[in-house]
C-alpha positions as a Markdown table, in Angstrom:
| # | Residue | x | y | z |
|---|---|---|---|---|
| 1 | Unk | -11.5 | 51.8 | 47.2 |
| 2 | Unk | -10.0 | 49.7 | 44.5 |
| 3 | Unk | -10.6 | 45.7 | 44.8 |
| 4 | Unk | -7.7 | 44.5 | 43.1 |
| 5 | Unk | -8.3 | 40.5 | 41.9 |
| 6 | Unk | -5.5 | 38.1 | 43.1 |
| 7 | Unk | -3.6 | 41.6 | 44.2 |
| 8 | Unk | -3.1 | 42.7 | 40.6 |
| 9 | Unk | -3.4 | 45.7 | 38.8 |
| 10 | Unk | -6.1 | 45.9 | 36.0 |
| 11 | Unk | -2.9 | 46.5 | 33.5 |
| 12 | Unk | -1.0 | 44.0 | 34.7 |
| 13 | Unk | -4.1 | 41.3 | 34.6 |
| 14 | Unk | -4.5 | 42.6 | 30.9 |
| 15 | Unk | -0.6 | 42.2 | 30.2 |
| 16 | Unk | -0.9 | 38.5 | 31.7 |
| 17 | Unk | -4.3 | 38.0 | 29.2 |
| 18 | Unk | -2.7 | 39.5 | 26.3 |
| 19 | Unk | 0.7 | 36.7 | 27.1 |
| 20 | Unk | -1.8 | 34.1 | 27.3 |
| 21 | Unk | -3.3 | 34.9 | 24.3 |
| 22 | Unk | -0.2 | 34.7 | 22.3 |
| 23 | Unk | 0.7 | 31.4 | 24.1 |
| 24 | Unk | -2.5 | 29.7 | 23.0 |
| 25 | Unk | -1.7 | 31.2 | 19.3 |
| 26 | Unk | 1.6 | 29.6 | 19.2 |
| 27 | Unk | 0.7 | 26.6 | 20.2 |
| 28 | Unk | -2.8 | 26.1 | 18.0 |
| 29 | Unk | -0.3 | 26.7 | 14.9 |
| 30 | Unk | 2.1 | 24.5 | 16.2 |
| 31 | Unk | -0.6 | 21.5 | 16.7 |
| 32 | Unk | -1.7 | 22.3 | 13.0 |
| 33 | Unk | 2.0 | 22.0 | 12.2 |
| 34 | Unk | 2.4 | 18.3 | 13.4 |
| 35 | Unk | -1.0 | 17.2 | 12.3 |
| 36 | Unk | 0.4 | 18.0 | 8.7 |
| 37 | Unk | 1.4 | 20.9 | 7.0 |
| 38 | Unk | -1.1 | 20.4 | 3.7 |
| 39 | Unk | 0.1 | 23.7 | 2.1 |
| 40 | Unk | 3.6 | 22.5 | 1.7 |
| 41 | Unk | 5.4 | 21.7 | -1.1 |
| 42 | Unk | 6.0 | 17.6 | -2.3 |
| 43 | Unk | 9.8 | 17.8 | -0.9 |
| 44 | Unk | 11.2 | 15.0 | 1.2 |
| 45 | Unk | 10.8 | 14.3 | 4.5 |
| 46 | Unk | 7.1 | 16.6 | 4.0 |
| 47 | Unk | 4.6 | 16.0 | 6.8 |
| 48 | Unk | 1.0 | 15.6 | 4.6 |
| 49 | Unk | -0.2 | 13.7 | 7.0 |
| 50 | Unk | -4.4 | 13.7 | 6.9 |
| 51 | Unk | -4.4 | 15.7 | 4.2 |
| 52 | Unk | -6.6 | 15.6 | 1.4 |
| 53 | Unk | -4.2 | 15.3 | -2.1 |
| 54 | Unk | -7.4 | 13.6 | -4.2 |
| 55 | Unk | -7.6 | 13.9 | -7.9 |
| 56 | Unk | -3.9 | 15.9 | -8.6 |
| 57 | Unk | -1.4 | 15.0 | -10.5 |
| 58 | Unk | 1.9 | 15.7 | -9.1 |
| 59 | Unk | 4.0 | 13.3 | -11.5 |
| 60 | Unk | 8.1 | 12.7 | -10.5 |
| 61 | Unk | 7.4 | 14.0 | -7.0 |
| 62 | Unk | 10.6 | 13.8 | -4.3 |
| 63 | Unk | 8.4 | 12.3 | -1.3 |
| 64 | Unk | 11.3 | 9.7 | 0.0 |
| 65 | Unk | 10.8 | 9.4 | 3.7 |
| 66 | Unk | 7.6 | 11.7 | 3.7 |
| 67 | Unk | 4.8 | 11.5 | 6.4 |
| 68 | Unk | 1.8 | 10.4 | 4.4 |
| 69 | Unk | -0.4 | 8.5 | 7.0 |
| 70 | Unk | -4.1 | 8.9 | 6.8 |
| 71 | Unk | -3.7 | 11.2 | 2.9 |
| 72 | Unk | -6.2 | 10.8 | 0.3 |
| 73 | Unk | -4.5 | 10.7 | -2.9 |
| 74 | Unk | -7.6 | 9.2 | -4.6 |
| 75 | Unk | -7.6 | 9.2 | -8.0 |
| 76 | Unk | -4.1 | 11.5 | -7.8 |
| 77 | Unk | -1.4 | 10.7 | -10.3 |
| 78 | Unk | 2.0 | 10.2 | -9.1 |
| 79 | Unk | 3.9 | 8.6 | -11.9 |
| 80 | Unk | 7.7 | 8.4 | -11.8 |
| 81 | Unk | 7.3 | 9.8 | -8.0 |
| 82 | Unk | 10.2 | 8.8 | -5.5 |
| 83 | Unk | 8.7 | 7.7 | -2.4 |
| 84 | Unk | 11.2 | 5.7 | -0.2 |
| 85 | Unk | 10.7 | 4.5 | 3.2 |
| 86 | Unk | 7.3 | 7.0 | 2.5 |
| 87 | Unk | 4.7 | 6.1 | 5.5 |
| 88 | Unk | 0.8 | 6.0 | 3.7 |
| 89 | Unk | -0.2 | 3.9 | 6.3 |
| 90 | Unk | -4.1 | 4.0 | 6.6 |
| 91 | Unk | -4.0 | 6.1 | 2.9 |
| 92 | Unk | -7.3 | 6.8 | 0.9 |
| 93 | Unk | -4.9 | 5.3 | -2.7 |
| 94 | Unk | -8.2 | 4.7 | -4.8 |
| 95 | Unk | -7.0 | 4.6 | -8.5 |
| 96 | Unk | -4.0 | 6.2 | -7.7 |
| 97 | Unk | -1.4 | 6.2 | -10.4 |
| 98 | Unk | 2.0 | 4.8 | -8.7 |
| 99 | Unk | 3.1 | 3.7 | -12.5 |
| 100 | Unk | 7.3 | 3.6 | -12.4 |
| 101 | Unk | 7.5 | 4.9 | -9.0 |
| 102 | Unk | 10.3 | 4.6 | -7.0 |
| 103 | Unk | 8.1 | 2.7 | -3.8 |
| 104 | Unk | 11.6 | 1.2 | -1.9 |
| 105 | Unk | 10.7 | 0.5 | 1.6 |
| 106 | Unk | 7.5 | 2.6 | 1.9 |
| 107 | Unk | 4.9 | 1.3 | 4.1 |
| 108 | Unk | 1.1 | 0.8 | 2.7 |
| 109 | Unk | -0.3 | -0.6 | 5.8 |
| 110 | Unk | -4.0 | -0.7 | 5.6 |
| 111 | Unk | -4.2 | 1.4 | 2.5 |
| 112 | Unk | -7.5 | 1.4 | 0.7 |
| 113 | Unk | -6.3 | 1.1 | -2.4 |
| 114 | Unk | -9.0 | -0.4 | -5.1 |
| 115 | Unk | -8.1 | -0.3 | -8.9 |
| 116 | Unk | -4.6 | 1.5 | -7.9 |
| 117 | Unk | -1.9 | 1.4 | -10.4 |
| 118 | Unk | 1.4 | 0.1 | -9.8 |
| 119 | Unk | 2.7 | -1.2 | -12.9 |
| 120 | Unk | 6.7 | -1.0 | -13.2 |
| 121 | Unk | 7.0 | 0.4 | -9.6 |
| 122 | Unk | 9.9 | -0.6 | -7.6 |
| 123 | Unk | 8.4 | -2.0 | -4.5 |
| 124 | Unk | 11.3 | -4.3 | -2.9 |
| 125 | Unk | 10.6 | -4.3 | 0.8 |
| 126 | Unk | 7.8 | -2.4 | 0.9 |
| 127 | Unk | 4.9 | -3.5 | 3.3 |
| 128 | Unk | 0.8 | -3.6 | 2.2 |
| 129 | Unk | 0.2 | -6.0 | 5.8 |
| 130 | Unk | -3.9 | -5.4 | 6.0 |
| 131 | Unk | -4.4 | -3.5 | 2.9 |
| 132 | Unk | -6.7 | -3.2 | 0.6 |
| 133 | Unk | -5.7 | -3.7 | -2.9 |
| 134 | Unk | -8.2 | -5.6 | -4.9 |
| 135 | Unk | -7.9 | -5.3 | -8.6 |
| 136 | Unk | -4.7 | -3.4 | -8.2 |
| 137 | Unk | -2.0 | -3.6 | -11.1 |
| 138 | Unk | 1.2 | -4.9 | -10.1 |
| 139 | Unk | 2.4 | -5.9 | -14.0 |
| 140 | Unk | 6.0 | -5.6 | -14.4 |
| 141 | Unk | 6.8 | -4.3 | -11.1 |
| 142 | Unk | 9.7 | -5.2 | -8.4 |
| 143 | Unk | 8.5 | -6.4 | -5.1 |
| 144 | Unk | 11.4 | -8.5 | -3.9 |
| 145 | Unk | 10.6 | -9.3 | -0.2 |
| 146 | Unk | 7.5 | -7.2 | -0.3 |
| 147 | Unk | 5.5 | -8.5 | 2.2 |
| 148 | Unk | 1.6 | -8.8 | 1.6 |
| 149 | Unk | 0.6 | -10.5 | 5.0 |
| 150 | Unk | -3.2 | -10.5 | 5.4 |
| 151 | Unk | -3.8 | -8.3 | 2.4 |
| 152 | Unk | -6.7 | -8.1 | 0.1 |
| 153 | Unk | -5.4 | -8.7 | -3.1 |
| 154 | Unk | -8.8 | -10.0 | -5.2 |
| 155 | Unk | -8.2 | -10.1 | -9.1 |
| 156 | Unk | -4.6 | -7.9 | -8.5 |
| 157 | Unk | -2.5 | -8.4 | -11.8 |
| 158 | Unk | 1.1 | -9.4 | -11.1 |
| 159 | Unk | 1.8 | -10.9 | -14.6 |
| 160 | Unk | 5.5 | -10.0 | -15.4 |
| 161 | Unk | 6.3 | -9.0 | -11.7 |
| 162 | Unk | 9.2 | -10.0 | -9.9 |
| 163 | Unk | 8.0 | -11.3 | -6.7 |
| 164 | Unk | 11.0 | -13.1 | -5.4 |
| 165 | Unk | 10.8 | -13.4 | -1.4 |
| 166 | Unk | 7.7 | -11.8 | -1.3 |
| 167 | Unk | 4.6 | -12.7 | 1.6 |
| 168 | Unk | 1.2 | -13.9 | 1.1 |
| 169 | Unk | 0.5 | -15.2 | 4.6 |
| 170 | Unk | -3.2 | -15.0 | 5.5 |
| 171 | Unk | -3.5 | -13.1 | 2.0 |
| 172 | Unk | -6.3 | -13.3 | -0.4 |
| 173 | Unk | -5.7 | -13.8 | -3.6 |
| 174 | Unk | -8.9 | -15.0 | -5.3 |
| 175 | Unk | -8.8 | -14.5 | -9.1 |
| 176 | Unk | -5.7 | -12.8 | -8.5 |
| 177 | Unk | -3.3 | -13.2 | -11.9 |
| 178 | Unk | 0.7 | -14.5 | -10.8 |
| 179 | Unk | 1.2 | -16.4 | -14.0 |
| 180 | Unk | 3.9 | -15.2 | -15.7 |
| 181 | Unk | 5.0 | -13.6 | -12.4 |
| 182 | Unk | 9.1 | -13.6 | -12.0 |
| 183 | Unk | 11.0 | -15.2 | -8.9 |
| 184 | Unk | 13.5 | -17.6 | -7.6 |
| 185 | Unk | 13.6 | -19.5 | -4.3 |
| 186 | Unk | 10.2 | -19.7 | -1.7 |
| 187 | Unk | 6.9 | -17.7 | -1.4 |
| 188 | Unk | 5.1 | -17.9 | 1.6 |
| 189 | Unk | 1.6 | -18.7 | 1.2 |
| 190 | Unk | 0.4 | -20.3 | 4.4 |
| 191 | Unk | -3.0 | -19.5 | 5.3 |
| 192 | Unk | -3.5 | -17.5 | 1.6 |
| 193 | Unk | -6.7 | -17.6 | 0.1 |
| 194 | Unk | -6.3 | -19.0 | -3.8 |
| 195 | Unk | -9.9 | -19.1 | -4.8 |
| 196 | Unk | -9.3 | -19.2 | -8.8 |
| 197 | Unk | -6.0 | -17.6 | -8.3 |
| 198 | Unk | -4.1 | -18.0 | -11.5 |
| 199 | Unk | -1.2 | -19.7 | -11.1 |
| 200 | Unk | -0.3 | -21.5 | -14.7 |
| 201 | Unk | 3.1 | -22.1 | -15.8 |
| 202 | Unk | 4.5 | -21.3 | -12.0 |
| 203 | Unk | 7.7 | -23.5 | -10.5 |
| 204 | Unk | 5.6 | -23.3 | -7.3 |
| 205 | Unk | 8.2 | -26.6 | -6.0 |
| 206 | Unk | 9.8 | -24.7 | -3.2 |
| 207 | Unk | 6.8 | -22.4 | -2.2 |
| 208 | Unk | 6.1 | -22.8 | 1.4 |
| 209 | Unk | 2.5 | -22.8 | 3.4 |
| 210 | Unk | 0.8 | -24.5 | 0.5 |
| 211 | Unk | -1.8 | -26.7 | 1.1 |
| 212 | Unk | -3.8 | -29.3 | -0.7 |
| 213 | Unk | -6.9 | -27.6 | -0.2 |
| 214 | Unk | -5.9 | -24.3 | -1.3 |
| 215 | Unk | -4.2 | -25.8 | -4.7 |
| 216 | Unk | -7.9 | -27.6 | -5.5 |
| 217 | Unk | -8.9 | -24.1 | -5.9 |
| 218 | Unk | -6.5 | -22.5 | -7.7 |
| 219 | Unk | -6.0 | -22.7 | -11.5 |
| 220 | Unk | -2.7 | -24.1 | -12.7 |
| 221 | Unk | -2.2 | -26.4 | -15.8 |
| 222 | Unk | 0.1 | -28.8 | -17.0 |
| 223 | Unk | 3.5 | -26.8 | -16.4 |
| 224 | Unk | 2.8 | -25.8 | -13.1 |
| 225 | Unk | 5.5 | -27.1 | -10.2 |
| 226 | Unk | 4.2 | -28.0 | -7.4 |
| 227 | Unk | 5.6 | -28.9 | -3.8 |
| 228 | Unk | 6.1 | -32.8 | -3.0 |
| 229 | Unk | 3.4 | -34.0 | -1.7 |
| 230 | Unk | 0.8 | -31.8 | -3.6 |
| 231 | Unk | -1.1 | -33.1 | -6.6 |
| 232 | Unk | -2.7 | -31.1 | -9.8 |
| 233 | Unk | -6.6 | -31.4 | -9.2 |
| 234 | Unk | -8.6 | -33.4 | -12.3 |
| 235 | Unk | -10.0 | -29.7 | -12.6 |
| 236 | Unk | -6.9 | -28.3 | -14.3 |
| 237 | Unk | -6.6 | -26.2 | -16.4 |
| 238 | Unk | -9.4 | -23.8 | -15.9 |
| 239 | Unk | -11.5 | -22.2 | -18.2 |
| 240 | Unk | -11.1 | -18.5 | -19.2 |
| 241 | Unk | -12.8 | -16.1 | -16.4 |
| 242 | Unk | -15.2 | -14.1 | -18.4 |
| 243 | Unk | -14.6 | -10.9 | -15.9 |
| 244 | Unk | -11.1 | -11.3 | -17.3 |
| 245 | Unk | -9.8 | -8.2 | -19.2 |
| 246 | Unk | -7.2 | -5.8 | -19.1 |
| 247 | Unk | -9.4 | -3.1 | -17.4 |
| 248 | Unk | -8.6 | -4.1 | -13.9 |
């Protein structure tokens, strides 16, 4: 006599095995799917997310509106890329090339992003809140109501940029560079960290946040506006950092 388990033919428990096998398929590609598809092509919209894209260079890429959160594009050179309302939250951006890239909208929360490159980049609206930028180039780029909030900024170059609108709430920007730096109307710098921050020749009159204590350590000079109230320390101007140099 036969014993047949749950009252089932052997052939129809292997048809049922064999179905369950192909389920499990499917859906272990389909998970691999949504945690990012790292073969595909740079297109828009692409879902790269966690992958590894370190040391390439994939210059005048279409990424607008691409899932990029958690990718490692270390060292990776993305010149002239479009990358619009892009998400690289949490990115790995160390020494990245972002030179003239089209940066609209695109969220860098909590990037690490030492020594990256963003010189002549169009930033406006884009969002680094938490990241880590220090010694980033920012020369000649367009970050109109970029917002900054709690970055780390230390000795990032933003000589020639065109800040207008932008946010350095809770921000540090020791030995950062803004002289030079473009924009009309308020900045927000309340809570901002300005240990040594170059600030010379800035119309800082209707900048907002600003305290006494954090313009005694900044370094202005004689052409520097500041808001009523506020005073050039006997310390102005400072002398020439000797880390200064165009090597960021």
């Amino acid at each position: 006599m036969k014993i047949l388990l749950g009252g089932r033919s052997p052939t129809v428990q292997a048809a049922a095995l064999a179905a369950t096998t192909v389920l499990l398929s499917i859906a272990v590609v389909t998970g691999s799917a949504k945690a990012g598809d790292c073969r595909g092509y740079a297109q828009q919209g692409v879902d790269w997310s966690g992958c590894k894209k370190s040391m390439l260079i994939i210059t005048e890429s279409e990424l607008d509106g691409a899932n990029l959160t958690n990718t490692d594009f270390s060292f990776t050179d993305l010149r002239g890329s479009s990358m619009k309302s892009a998400n690289l939250e949490k990115g790995k951006l160390i020494r990245a090339s972002f030179v003239a890239a089209q940066l609209e909208g695109a969220n860098f929360n909590k990037v690490e992003a030492y020594r990256s490159n963003f010189a002549r980049s169009n930033a406006d609206r884009a969002t680094f809140v938490n990241a880590e930028v220090q010694r980033a180039d920012f020369r000649e780029a367009q970050l109109t109501g970029t917002d900054f909030t709690k970055a780390e900024l230390g000795r990032a170059d933003f000589r020639g940029a065109t800040i207008t609108g932008s946010r350095f709430t809770m921000t540090n920007l020791a030995r950062a560079r803004l002289n030079d730096a473009v924009f009309t109307g308020p900045l927000d710098f309340r809570n901002a960290f300005l240990l040594l921050t170059r600030i010379e020749g800035l119309d800082l009159s209707k900048a907002t946040g600003l305290e006494q204590e954090q313009i005694n350590l900044a370094c202005g000079d004689a052409s520097t506006r500041l808001p009523s109230g506020l005073v050039a320390p006997a310390g102005w101007p400072c002398a020439d950092d000797p880390d200064d140099s165009n090597d960021l």
